[in-house]
N, C-alpha and C positions, 0 to 999 in steps of 0.2 A: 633856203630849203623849204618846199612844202611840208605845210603841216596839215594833215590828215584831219577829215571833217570838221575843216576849218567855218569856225562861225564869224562872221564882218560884225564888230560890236560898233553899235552907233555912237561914237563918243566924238567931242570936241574936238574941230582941225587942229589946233594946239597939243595932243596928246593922243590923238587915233594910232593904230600903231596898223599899220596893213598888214594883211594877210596873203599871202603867196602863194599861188595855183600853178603849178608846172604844166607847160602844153604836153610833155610825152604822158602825163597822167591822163588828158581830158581826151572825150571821144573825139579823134582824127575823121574826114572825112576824104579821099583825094591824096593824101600825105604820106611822108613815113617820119617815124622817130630817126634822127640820125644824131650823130656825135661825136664829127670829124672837124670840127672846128673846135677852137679852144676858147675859154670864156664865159662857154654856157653854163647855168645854175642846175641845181639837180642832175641827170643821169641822162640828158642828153637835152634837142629843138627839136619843133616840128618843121621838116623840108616839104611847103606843099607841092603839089603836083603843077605841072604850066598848065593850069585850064583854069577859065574862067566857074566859080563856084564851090572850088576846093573849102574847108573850112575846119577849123580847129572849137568844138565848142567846150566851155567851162560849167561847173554846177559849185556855183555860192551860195552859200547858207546867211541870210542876214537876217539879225536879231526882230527888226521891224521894218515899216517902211524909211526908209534914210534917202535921202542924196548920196553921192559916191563917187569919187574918181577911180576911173580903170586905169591903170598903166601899165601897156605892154613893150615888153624888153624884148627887142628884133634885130637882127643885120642884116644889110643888104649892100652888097657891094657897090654898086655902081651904077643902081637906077633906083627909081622910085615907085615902088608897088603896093598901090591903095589896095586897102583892106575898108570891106560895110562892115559895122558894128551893131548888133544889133541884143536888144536885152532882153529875154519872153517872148522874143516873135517879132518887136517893135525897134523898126530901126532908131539908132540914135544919132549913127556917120556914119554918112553917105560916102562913098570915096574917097575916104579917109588916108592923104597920104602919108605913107611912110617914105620919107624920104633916104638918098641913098647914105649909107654910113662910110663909105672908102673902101671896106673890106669884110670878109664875114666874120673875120675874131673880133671885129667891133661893135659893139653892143650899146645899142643906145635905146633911149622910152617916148611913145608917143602916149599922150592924155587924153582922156575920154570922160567928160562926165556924165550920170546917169542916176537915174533913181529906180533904186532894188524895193522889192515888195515886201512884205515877209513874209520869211521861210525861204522853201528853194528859188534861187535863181537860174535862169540857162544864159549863160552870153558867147554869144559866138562869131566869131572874126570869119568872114568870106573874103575869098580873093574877089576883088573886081574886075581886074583884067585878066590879063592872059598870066599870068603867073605873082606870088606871092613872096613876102620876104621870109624869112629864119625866122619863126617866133617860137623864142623862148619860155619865157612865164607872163602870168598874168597876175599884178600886184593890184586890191581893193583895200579904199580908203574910204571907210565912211565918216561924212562931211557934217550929219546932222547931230542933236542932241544924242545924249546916253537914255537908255531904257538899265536904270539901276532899280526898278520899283520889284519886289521882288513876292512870288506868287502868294497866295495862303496857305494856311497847313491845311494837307488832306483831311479832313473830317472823318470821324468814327473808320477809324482802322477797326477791323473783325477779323475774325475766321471765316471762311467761306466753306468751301468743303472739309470734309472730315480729314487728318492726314494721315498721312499713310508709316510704311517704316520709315520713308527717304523724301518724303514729301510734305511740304506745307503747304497750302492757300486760303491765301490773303485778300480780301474786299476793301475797298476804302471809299467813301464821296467825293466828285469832282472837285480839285481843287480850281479858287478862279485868279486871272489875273491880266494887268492892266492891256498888254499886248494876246498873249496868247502862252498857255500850259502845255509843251512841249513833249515831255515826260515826266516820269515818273521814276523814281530810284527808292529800292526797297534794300532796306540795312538790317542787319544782326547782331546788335552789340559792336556798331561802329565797323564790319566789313559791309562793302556793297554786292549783293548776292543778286541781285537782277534788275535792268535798265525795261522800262514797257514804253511806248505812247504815249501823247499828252490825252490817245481817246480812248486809253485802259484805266478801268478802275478797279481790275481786278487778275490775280497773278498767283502761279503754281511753283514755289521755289525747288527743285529736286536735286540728286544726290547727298543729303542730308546724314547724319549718323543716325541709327535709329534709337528710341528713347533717351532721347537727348530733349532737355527745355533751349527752346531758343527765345531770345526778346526782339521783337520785331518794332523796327518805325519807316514812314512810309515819308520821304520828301518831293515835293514836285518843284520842276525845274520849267526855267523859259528857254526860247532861244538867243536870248542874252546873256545864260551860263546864269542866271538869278538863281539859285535855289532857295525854298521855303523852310521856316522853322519846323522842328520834326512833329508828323502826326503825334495823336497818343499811342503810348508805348502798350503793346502785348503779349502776351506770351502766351505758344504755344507749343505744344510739344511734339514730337513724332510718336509713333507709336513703336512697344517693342519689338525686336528682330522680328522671326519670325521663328518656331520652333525649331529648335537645332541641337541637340545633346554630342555631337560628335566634335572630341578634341582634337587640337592641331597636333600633329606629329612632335617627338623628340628633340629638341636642338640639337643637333651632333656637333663633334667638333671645336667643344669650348677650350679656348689657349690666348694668353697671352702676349701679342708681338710689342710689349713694352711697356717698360714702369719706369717710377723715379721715386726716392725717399716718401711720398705721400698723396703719390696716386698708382693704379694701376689700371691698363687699357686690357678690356677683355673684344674678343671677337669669336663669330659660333657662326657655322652655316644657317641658313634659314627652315622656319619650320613650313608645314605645307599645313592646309587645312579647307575643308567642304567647301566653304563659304570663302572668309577670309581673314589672315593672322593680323588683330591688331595690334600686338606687341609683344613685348617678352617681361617677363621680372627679370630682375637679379637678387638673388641671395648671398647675403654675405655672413661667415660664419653661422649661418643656419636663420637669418633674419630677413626678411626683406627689407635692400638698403636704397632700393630705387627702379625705373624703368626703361626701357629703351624702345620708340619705334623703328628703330633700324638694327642691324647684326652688328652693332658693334659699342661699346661704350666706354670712360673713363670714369673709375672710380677714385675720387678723390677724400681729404680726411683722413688720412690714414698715418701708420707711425711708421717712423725708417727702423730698416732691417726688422720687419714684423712677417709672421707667416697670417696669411690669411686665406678662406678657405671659398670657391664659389661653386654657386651652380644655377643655372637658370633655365627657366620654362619661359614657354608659349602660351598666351591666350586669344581669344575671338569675341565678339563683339558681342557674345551673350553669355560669357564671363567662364566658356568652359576653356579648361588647363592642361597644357600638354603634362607628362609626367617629367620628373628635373631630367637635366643631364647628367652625365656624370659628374661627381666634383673634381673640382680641382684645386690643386692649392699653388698660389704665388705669395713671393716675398717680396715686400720693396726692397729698394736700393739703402744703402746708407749714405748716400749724397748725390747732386746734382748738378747738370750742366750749369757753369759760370752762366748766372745772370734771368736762367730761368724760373716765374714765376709759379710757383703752382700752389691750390689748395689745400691746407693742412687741416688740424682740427677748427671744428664749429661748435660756436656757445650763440647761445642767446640772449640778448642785450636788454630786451622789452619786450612784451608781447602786449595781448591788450589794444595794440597799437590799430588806428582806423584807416586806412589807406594813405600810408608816410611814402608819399613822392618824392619830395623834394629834398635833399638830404647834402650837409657842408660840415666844416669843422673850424672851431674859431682856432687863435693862434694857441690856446694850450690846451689842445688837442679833444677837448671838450664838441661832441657832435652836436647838432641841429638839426629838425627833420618837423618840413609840414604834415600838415593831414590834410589831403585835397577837399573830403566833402566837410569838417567841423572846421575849417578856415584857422585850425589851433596851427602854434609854434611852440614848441617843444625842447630843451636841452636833452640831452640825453650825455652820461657819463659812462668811460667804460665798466665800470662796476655796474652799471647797469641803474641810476638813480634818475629819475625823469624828474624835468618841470617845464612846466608850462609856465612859457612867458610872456602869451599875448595872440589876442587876433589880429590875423590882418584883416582892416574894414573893408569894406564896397564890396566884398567879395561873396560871388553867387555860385551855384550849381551849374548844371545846364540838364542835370537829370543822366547823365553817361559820362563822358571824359574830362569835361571843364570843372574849374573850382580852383581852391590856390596849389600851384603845381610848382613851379620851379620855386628855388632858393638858392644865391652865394652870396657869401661873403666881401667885405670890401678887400681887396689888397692892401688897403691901410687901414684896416679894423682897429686896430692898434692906438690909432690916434682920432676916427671919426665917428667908429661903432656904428657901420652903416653895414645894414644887411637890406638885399635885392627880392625881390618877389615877382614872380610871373603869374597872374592870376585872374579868372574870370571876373566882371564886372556886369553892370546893368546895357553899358552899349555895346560893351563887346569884352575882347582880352586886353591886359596893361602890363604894364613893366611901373613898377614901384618900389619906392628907397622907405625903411624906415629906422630908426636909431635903439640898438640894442644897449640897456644901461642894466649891467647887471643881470638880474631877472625882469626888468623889464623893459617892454616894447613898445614903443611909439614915435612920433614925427612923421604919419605918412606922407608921402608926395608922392605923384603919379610923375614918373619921365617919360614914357612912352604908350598913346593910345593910338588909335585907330585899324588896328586888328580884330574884323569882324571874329566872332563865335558860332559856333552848332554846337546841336548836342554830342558831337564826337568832331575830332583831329582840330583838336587845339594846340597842338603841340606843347612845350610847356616847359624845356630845360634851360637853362642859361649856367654861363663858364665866362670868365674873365680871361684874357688871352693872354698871352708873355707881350704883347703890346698894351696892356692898358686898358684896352677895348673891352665890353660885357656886349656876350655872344646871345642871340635866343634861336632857337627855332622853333619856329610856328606855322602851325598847319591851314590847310586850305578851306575850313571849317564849311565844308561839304559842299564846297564851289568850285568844281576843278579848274575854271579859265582864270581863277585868281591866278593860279601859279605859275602862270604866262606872263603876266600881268605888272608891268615891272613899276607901275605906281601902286598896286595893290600890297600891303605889310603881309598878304595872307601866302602861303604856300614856301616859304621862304627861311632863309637864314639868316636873323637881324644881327647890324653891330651899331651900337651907340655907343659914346662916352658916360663915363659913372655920372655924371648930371644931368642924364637925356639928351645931351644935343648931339647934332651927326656930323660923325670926323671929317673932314675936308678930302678924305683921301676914298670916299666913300664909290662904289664904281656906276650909282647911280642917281646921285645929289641928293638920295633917304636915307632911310635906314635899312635899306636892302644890300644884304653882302652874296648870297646865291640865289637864283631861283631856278622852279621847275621841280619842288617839293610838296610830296603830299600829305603825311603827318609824321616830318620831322621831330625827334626828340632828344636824344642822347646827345651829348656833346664831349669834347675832351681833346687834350693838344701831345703831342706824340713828341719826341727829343728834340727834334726839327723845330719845333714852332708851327708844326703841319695838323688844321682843325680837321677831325675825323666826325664821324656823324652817322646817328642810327637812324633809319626809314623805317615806318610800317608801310604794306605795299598793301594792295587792293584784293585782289584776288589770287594770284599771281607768284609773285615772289616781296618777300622783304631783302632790307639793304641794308649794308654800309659805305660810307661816300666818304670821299678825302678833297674835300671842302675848297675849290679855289676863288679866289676874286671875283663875282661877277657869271662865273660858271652857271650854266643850266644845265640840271639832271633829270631834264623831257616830261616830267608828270604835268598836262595829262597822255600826254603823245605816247609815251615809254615808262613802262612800271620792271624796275630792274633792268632787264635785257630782253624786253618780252614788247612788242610792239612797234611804232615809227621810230626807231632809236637814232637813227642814222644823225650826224652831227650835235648830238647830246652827251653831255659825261658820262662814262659809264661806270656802273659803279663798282667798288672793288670787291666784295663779298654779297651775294645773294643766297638765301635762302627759302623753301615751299615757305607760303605765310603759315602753314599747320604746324611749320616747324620751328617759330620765332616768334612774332608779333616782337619788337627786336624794343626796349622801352630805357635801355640805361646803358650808360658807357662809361668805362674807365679805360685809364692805357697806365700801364707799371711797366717801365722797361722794356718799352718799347714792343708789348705786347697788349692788345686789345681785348679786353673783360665786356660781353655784352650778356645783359640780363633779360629775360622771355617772358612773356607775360602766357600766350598762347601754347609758347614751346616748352613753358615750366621746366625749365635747363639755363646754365650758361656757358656760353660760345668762349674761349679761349685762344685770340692765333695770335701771331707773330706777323709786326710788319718786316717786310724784306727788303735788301737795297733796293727793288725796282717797284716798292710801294704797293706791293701785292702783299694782303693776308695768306698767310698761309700756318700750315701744321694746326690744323683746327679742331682741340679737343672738345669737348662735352661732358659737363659736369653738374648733377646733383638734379638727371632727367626724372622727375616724377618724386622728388625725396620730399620740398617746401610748398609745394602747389605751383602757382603764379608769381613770378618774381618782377620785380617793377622796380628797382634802382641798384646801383652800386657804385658804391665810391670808395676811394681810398684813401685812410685814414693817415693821420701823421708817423704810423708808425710803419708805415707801406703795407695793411693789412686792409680788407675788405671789408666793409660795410656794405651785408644785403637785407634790402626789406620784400616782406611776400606780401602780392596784392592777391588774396586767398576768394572765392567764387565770384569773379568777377564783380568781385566790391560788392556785392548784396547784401552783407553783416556787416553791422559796425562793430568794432574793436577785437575782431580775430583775426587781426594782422599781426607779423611779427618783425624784429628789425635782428639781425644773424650778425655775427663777428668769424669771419674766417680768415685765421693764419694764413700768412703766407711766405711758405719757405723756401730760401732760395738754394742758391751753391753753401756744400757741406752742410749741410741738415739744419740752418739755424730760422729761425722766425721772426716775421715781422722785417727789420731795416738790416740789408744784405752786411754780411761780414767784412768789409770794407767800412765798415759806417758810414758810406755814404744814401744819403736822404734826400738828395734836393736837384740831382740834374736833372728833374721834368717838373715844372711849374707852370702853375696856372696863370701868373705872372708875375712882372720881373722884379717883385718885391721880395725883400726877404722873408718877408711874412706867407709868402706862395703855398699852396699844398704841396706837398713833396707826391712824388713818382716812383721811389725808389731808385738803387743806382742804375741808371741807363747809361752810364759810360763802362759798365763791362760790356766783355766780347758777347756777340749777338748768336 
């Protein structure tokens, strides 16, 4: 399949991987698409015309100057019809023949060497005689050394003009580098908000929130996909709305289409207003218990067969309030469909807490929880008593996302007291083992390096699998062609064995299990033994993925379902990125727990037989701030920590405990007692999942 602005990376014959330009893509001259033979790649061939001159030409992108094999895939039935080949102008073959293939579902390649410039290339095949073969696509191999030297960081990032309500702009100094500074990529707290020029040094980001701070950094890229460590970081802010005292209209129409013992689903017509409605409250028994940016919400926490009383307003972006609705009162249920999980009451376990990523439980039930930026590790007990039992060494910042991020436990904790760590380092991200004795921590070994770093999409979770295997995904660390890239560890889903080394069954002789990821994180294995998986997405949309061997999920081609998707996995659940940043994953019974950092909610659906999410509640929008992990604990109850203003204070994070009730109103491990049909792996020692052999 072609892939869209495609760049020829100059790397070693031994590991070049070409790139594919389909002729109905490139400019025809003489010709028509057609795609009545069977065989052909893409969406159809070009049939030139019988004239001398006809011609199909291609535009390649290569990194730098390189040598390059062209190979075009053509049929021809039953003669031989040279095609000149020529590259920028400059012939390479002269009457080049293609000889005949027997028939036209037969598809074969003629080769062509040549030496590409850098930057854009035109190559273009002419008929030389009186008529031309079928020509399919055009495959480039470039033959010469890699260009991995990667640009410098833009110099003094500023403010350039003043901003406006929805507007920012940004200056910065030429960044240089060894081939040539292609562009430029301007970020906000780790999304990419706008791509410029390698001859821009200066850029106007718009539709923005007004009086909102944003953190700006500026990375320059080549056309090797090199991108550069992040400029310095600045903040700037929009300026307020603009005057506006006029409130959005009344919600009408608040009712209920459905509860259960400890939650209840409210839904309200939408309100209208001058400008525009940016959300609503809800009140519950006369308090504010949370928010919603859409007409609908589920409030969760609650007690079975209780009356409870709501009403909700509208607000706008400069904080004026509709007046409430009318109220209304519903009652939960007094119990629940077999097998269904949902939110009961929430306590608080620790607060204090500094950005707790990484979050396991040993075998007696006793939690564990990093802190990404103080590189601490942490016990944590349900009664709520912490201690610290250690750092883990080597570990660094990167000023935004990186730092020590994932944690699991061994499957055989029991007998080895081996706990895992995903963590940033001085050359880049690692996977490292160190031995828990008690309260304390030490024995590090490094298993897995060579996972570059940026200051954002490190990804950062790791899960042990019912095979054995310890899962990571790890992000593209702001190099989208890594995740193409099937010798690159970046953009990807790792599996190794608990001693670093890579399983025999591996689908790409690494430690590579999927690619085509941009900053995967969440991890988690569903009754099946099926790995499910959270994506932050770019602009666009966020994901979850249901994880297969080998599978690519198209980033950078495809972000969700939005782009060149076509022969990519696609993924099971998407959501607007305003409504997710998607950062933690559980599965309880065969239901999927994802936790928001952006979307400050979490997503609740159901897998279905045909491995579709669906029945997708929403719980606790607007109640904890930012939420950044969840797991479940030995007793099938939920462990959530809040990653509270985008991490800018240390220790006003917190780590939450929510019930979770199932069929007949009971908490924590469903009234079957069973605990252990979903594990993490096939030890006894597994996390439990709660019963996933009830009815679905």
């Amino acid at each position: 399949m072609a892939l869209p602005a495609s760049v020829v990376s100059a790397t070693a014959t031994a590991t070049a991987a070409a790139t594919d330009h389909e002729a109905e893509s490139a400019t025809v001259s003489q010709g028509a698409v057609e795609s009545n033979h069977a065989g052909h790649s893409g969406t159809g061939f070009v049939n030139f015309a019988a004239v001398s001159g006809a011609y199909v030409e291609f535009t390649v992108d290569s990194a730098q100057a390189a040598d390059a094999k062209l190979e075009f895939r053509y049929a021809s039935s039953t003669a031989d019809r040279p095609l000149d080949i020529a590259v920028n102008g400059a012939t390479v073959a002269d009457d080049r023949s293609f000889p005949a293939t027997g028939a036209w579902t037969t598809w074969q390649t003629v080769s062509v060497d040549a030496v590409l410039k850098a930057g854009s290339n035109k190559i273009r095949a002419t008929t030389s005689g009186i008529d031309g073969p079928n020509l399919d696509k055009l495959s480039v191999t470039a033959t010469g050394p890699a260009d991995t030297e990667r640009p410098t960081a833009p110099p003094n990032l500023r403010k350039d003009k003043e901003p406006t309500a929805t507007t920012v702009s940004l200056a910065w100094d030429a960044a240089t580098d060894n081939v040539g500074v292609t562009g430029y990529d301007i970020y906000q707290h780790g999304q990419l908000m706008k791509k410029v020029g390698g001859t821009t040094s200066a850029a106007t980001v718009e539709n923005l929130d007004p009086g909102t701070s944003y953190d700006w950094t500026v990375f320059a890229r080549d056309a090797a996909g090199n991108a550069s460590v992040a400029s310095n970081a600045i903040t700037v802010a929009t300026l307020p709305a603009p005057p506006d005292d006029q409130a959005p209209t009344v919600p009408a129409n608040l009712h209920s289409p459905a509860r259960t013992a400890t939650t209840i689903d409210l839904g309200w017509d939408a309100s209208s207003d001058n400008v525009k409605v940016t959300g609503y409250e809800i009140h519950r028994d006369g308090v504010l218990s949370g928010t919603s940016d859409t007409t609908t919400t589920s409030v969760a926490g609650l007690s079975p067969s209780t009356a409870y009383r709501f009403k909700v307003r509208a607000y706008d972006a400069k904080g004026n309030k509709s007046a409430f609705s009318p109220e209304t009162t519903v009652t939960t249920s007094g119990s629940l469909p077999g097998g269904t999980p949902d939110p009961g009451a929430v306590s608080t376990l620790a607060s204090g807490v500094d950005v707790a990523w990484g979050l396991g439980f040993l075998p007696d039930g006793t939690g564990i929880y990093t802190e990404r930026n103080t590189f601490n590790v942490h016990k944590l007990t349900e009664s709520g008593t912490k201690t610290l039992v250690g750092k883990v060494p080597n570990s660094q910042t990167t000023g935004g996302e990186g730092g020590l991020m994932g944690i699991e436990i061994s499957p055989t904790f029991a007998t080895d007291h081996y706990l895992y760590f995903l963590h940033t380092s001085s050359e880049g991200n690692r996977i490292a083992r160190m031995t828990l004795d008690g309260n304390t921590l030490s024995g590090y070994k490094v298993l897995l390096q060579g996972m570059e770093k940026s200051r954002f999409h490190n990804g950062g979770r790791l899960r042990f699998g019912p095979d054995g295997k310890l899962y990571a995904s790890m992000g593209d660390a702001q190099t989208e062609s890594r995740a193409q890239d099937r010798n690159s560890l970046n953009g990807k889903i790792l599996r190794i064995n608990p001693d670093g080394s890579i399983p025999a069954d591996n689908p790409f002789g690494n430690a590579v299990w999927s690619l085509g990821h941009r900053n995967p994180q969440g991890l988690d294995f569903d009754s099946e033994g099926r790995l499910w998986q959270a994506e932050f997405g770019n602009s666009v949309m966020d994901e979850v993925n249901l994880i297969q061997k080998g599978g690519n999920y198209g980033w950078p081609h495809c972000e969700g379902t939005s782009g060149n998707c076509s022969g990519y996995l696609a993924p099971r659940k998407t959501w607007p990125t305003s409504s997710a940043s998607p950062s933690g994953l559980t599965i309880i019974n065969d239901h999927v727990f994802v936790a928001t950092t952006r979307g400050e909610r979490v997503y609740r659906m159901r897998i279905d037989p045909s491995s579709n999410l669906v029945e997708e509640k929403t719980y606790f929008q607007g109640t904890y701030d930012r939420l950044r992990t969840v797991e479940v604990d030995h007793d099938g109850d939920i462990w959530l920590t809040t990653s509270t203003d985008k991490d800018g204070t240390a220790g006003n994070d917190r780590i939450l405990r929510i019930d979770i009730v199932h069929s007949g109103g009971t908490t924590g491990t469903p009234p079957d007692g069973t605990e252990t049909a979903v594990k993490n792996a096939s030890t006894a020692e597994a996390k439990p999942r709660g019963n996933c052999d009830a009815a679905m």
